[in-house]
C-alpha positions as CSV (number, residue, x, y, z in Angstrom):
1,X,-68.4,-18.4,61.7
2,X,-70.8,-16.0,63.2
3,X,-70.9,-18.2,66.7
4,X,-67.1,-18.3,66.1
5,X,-67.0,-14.6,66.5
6,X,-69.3,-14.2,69.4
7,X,-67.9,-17.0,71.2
8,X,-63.9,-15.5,70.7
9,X,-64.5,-11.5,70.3
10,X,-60.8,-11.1,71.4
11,X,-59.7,-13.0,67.9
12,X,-62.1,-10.6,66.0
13,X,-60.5,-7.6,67.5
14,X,-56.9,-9.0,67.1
15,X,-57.1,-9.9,63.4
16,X,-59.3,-6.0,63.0
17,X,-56.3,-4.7,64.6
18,X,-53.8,-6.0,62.5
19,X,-55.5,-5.5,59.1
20,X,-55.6,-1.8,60.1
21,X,-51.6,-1.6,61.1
22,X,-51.0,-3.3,57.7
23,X,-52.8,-0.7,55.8
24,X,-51.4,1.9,57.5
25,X,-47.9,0.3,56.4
26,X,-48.9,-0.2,53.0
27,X,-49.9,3.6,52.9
28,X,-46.9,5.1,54.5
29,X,-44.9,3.2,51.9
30,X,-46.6,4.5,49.0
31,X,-46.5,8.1,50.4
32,X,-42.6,6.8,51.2
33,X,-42.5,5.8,47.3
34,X,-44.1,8.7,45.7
35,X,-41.8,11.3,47.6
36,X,-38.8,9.6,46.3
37,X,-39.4,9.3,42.7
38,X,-40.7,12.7,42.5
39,X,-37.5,13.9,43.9
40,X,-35.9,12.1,41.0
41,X,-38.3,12.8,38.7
42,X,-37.3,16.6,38.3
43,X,-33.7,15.7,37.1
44,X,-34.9,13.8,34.0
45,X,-37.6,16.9,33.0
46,X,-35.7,19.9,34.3
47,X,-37.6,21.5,37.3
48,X,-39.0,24.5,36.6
49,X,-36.7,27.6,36.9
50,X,-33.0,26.0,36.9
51,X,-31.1,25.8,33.9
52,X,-28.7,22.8,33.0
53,X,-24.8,23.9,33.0
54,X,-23.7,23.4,29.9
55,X,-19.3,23.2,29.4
56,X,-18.3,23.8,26.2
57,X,-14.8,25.0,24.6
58,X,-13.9,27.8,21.8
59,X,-12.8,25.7,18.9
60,X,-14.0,26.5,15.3
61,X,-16.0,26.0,13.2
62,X,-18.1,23.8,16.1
63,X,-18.5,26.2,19.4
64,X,-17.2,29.7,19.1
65,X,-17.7,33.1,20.1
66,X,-19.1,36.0,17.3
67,X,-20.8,39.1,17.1
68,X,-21.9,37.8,20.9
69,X,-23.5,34.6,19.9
70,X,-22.6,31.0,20.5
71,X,-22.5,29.9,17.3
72,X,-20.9,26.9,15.5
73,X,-22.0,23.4,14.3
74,X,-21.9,21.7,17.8
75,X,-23.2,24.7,19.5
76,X,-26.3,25.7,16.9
77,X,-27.3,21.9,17.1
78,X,-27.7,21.5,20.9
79,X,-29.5,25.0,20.8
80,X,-32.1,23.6,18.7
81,X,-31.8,20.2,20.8
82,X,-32.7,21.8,23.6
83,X,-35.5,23.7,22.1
84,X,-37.1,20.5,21.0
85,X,-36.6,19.0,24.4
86,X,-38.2,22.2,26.5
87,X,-34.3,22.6,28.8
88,X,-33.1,25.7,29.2
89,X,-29.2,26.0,30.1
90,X,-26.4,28.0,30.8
91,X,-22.7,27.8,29.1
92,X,-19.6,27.7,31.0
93,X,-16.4,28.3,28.2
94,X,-13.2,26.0,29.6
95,X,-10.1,25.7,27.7
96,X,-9.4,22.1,26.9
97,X,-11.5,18.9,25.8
98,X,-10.3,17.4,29.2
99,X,-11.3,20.4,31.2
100,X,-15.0,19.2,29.7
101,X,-14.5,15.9,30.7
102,X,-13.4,16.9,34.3
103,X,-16.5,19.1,34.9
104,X,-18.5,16.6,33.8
105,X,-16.8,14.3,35.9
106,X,-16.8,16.1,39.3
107,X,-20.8,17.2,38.1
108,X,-20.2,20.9,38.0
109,X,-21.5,20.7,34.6
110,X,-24.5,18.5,33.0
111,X,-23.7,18.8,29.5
112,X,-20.3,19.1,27.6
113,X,-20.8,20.7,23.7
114,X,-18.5,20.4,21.2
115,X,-16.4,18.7,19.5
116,X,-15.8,16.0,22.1
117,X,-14.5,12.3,20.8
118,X,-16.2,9.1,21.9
119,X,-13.2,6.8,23.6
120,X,-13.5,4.1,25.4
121,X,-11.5,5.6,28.0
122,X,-13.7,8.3,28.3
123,X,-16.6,5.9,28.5
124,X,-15.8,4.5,32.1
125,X,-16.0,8.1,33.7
126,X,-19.0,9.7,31.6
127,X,-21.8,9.0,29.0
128,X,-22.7,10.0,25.7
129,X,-25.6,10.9,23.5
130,X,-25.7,9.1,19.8
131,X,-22.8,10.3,18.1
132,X,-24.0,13.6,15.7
133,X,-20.5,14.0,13.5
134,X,-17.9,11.3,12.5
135,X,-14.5,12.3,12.1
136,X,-11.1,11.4,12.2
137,X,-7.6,12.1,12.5
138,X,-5.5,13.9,9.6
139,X,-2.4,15.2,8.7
140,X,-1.1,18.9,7.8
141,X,1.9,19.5,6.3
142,X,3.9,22.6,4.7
143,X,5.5,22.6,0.8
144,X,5.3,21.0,-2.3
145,X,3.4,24.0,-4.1
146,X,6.3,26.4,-3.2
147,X,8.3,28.9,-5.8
148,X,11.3,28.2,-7.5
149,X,13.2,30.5,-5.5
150,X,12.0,28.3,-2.6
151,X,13.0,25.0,-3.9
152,X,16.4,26.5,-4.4
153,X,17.1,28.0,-1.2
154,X,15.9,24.3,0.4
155,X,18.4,22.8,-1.9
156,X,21.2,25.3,-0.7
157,X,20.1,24.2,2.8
158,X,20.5,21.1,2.3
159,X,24.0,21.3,0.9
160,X,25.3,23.6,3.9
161,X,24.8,21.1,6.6
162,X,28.4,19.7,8.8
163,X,28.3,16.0,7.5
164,X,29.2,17.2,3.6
165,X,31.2,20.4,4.9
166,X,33.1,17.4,6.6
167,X,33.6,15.5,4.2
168,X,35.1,18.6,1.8
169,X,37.5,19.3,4.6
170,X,38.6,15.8,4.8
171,X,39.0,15.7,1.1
172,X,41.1,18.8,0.8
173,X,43.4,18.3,3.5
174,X,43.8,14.6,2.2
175,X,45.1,16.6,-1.9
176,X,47.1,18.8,0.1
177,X,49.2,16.3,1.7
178,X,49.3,14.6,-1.6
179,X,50.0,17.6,-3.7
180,X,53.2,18.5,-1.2
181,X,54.9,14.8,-1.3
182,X,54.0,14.4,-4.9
183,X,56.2,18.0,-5.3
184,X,58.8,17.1,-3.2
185,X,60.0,14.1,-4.6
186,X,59.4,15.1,-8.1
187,X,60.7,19.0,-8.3
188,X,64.0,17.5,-8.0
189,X,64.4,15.4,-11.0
190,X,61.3,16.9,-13.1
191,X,61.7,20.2,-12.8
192,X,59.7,21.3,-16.1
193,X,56.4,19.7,-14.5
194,X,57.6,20.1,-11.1
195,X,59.0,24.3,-10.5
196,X,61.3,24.6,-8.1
197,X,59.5,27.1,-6.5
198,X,57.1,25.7,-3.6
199,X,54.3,27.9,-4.4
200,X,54.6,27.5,-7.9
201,X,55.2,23.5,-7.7
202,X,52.6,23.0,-4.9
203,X,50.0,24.6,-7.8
204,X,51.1,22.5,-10.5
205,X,51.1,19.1,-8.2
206,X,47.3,20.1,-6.8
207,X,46.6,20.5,-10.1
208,X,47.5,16.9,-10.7
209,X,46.2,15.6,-7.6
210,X,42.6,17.1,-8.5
211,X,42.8,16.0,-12.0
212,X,43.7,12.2,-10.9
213,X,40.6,12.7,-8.6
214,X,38.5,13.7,-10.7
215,X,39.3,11.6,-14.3
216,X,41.7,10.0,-13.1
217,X,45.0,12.0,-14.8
218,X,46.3,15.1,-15.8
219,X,47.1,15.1,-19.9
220,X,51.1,15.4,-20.2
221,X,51.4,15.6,-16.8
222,X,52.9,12.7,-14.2
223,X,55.3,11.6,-11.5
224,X,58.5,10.1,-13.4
225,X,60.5,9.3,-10.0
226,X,60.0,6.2,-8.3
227,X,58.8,7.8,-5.1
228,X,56.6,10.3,-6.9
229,X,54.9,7.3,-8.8
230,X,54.6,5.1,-5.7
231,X,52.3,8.7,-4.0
232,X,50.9,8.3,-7.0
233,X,49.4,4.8,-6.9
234,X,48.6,5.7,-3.8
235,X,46.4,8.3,-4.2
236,X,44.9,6.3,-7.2
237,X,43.7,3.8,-4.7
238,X,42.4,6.4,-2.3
239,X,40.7,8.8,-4.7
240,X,38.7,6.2,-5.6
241,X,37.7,5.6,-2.2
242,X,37.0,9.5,-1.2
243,X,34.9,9.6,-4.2
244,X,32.7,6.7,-3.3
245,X,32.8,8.3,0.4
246,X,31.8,11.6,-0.8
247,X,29.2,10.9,-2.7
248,X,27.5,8.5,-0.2
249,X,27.7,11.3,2.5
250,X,26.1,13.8,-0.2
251,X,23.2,11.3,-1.5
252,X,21.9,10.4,2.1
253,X,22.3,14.0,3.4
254,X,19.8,15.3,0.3
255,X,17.4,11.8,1.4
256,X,17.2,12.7,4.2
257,X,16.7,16.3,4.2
258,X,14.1,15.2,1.5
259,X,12.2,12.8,3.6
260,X,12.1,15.6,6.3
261,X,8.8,17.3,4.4
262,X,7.6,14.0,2.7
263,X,5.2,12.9,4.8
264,X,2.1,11.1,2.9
265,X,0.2,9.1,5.5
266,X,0.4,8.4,9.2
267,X,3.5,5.7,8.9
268,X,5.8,8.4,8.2
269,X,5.1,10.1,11.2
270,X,7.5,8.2,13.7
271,X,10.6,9.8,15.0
272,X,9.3,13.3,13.3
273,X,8.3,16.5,15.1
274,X,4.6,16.9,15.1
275,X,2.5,19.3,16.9
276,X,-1.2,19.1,18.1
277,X,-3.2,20.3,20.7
278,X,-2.4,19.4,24.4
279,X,-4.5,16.6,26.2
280,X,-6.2,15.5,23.0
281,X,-6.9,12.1,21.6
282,X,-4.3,13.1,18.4
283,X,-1.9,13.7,21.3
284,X,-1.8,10.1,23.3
285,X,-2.4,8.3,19.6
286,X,0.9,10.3,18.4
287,X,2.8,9.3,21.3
288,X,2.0,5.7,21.4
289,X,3.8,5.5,18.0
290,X,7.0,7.2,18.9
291,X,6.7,10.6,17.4
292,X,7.8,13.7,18.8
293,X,5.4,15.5,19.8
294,X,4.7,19.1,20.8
295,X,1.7,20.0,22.1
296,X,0.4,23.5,22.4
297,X,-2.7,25.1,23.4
298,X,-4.8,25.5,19.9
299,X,-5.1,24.8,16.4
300,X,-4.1,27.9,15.3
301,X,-1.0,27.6,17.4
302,X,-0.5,24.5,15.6
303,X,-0.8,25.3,12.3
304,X,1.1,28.6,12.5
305,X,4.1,26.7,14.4
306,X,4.6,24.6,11.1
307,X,4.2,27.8,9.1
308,X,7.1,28.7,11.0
309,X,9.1,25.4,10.1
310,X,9.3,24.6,14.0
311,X,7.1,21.3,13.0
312,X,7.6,19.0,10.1
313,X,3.5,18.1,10.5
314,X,0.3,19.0,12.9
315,X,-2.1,16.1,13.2
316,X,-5.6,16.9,14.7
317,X,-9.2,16.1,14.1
318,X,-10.2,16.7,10.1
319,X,-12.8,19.6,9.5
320,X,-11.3,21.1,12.8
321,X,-7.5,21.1,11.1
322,X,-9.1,21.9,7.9
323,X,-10.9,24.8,8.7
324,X,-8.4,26.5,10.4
325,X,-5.6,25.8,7.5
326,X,-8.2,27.4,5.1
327,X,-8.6,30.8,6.8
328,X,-4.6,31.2,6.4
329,X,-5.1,30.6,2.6
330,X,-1.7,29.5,2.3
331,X,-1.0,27.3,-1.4
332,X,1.7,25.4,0.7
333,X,-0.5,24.3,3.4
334,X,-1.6,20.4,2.4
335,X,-4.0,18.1,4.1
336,X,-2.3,14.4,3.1
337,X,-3.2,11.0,3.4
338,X,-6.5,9.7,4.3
339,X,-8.2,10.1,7.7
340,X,-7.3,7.7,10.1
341,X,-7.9,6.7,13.8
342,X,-11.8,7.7,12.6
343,X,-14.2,8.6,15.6
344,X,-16.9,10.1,17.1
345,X,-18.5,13.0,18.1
346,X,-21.3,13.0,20.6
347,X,-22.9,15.6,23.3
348,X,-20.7,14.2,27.1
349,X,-23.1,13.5,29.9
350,X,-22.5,13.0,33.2
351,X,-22.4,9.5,34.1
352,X,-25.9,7.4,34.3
353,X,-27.6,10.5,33.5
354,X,-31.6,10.7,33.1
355,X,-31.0,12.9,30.2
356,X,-29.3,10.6,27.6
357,X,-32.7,8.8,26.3
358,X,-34.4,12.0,26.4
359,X,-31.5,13.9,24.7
360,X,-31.3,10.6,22.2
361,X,-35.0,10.5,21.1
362,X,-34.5,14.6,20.0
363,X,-31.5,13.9,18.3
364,X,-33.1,11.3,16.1
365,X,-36.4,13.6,15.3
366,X,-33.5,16.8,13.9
367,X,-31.5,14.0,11.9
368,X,-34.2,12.8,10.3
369,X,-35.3,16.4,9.6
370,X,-32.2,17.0,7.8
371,X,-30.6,19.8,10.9
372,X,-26.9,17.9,10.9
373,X,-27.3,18.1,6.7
374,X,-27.8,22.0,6.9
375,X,-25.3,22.5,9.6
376,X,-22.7,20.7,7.4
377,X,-23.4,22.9,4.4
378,X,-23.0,26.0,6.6
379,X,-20.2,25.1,8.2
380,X,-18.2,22.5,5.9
381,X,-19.7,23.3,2.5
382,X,-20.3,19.7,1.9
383,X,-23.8,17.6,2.1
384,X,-23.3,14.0,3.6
């Protein structure tokens, strides 16, 4: 090899020269290399000096506003999750679960705390930590514990409505007609049941027409004239008809106006009025099965709307719809049925972000130290 190299010193410089170049290469793609994933690195552990931006709505009892404080089961958890994790953030209060989402979304924020449901359709724009709460959907409703008084002026209601008021009319113009050809053919030839008079007569034949309505004859009383007897049969026939009539009309008005506030479970919500708050998952579930629904902005709005009576139910997320029905301490306010539609809730994340396994591990070490358990006392009253 040795006479190789003296006798071709040009192929000793040549293959010199290229093992140089190649380190050189090799060197300015490591330097390459460790620039880039130290330019990533600082988004997984926060870089010193900024602050993660954390969105977050006011909805009770999870993130809320007092004395000054963020405070509130969602809130108080990711304080102490970001304690255990060394981030420091900053909150940004929007107004809706989907104004959340949207920050995340568009990455004006990096966190989103609350009471924010896991869905699948929420899933293809944004990530999520390990869930922290399971809930569910439930119903509110307003009666059943109400005073007498109450009950009776419902009743009342119910009576007054055009369908039976109808049916009255129709009934008493129908005796009327009856009571003045029943007179006229009669008062001629039975003068003694019959006066001559028309006021007087007309009495005295309503008197029989209502009696034949209602047990079917007047005592001593009767047409003796064939016409008079022939109105007679008549009306025989057709009382019994008005009757059935009437009292059809006034059994399905009271079920009906009873089934308006008898709502146990989520299968008698269809085709009834129900409020709950705009852009939420309660909202698109409720309109997928054909009730009517009216969203407004808040709980509170909510539950003070069927206060009102301008909603026959409010559906929305359980200790969230329970909370807020408690402060009112109203007896007539009733949580019904079991939850349903059962989900979720977890810290949002933007999407593919480095802090979900960091975020994860933290949230594992406070649940096993029993945080969620004291949270849930403070806030719930209830250990899991």
């Amino acid at each position: 090899m040795v006479r190789s190299a003296r006798r071709f010193p040009e192929l000793t410089d040549f293959v010199a020269l290229s093992m140089t170049r190649t380190m050189r290469l090799l060197l300015s793609l490591l330097l390459v290399a460790s620039f880039f994933f130290g330019c990533v690195t600082p988004a997984a552990a926060q870089a010193p000096g900024t602050k993660l931006r954390v969105a977050t709505r006011n909805l009770e009892p999870f993130s809320f506003e007092k004395d000054g404080r963020r405070v509130g089961y969602a809130a108080e958890l990711w304080d102490q999750l970001s304690r255990e994790t060394g981030l420091q953030y900053e909150v940004q209060v929007v107004n809706t679960a989907a104004d959340v989402i949207d920050a995340l979304k568009n990455k004006t924020a990096d966190v989103g705390v609350g009471a924010i449901s896991v869905t699948a359709q929420r899933e293809e724009i944004i990530d999520f930590s390990q869930p922290f709460y399971e809930s569910g959907l439930q119903i509110l409703t307003s009666g059943g514990s109400g005073s007498f008084a109450d009950s009776m002026l419902a009743l009342i209601k119910n009576l007054f409505n055009l369908e039976l008021i109808g049916m009255f009319l129709l009934l008493l113009f129908t005796m009327l007609i009856i009571s003045h050809l029943v007179w006229r053919y009669e008062h001629k030839i039975n003068g003694d049941q019959w006066p001559e008079s028309y006021k007087a007569g007309l009495w005295e034949s309503f008197w029989w027409t209502i009696s034949t309505l209602l047990v079917g004859g007047a005592d001593n009383k009767g047409p003796v004239g064939v016409g008079g007897r022939i109105i007679a049969i008549v009306w025989m026939l057709l009382s019994i008809v008005l009757v059935s009539l009437l009292t059809a009309s006034f059994t399905t008005t009271l079920t009906i106006n009873t089934l308006k506030g008898d709502i146990s479970g989520p299968g008698d919500l269809p085709g009834r009025k129900v409020a709950t708050v705009k852009g939420s998952t309660a909202e698109t579930w409720l309109t997928a099965k054909g009730a009517t629904v009216e969203p407004l902005a808040t709980v509170t709005d909510c539950v003070l709307a069927l206060k009102d009576g301008k909603v026959q139910a409010v559906v929305y997320d359980a200790p969230v719809l329970q909370y807020e029905a408690g402060k009112l301490n109203d007896e007539k306010l009733q949580m019904v049925g079991q939850m349903f539609m059962r989900q979720n809730y977890a810290f949002a994340l933007q999407q593919d972000s480095p802090l979900r396994e960091k975020l994860n591990q933290a949230l594992l070490k406070l649940s096993e130290q029993g945080v969620g358990n004291e949270l849930r006392k403070k806030y719930f009253g209830e250990d899991q």
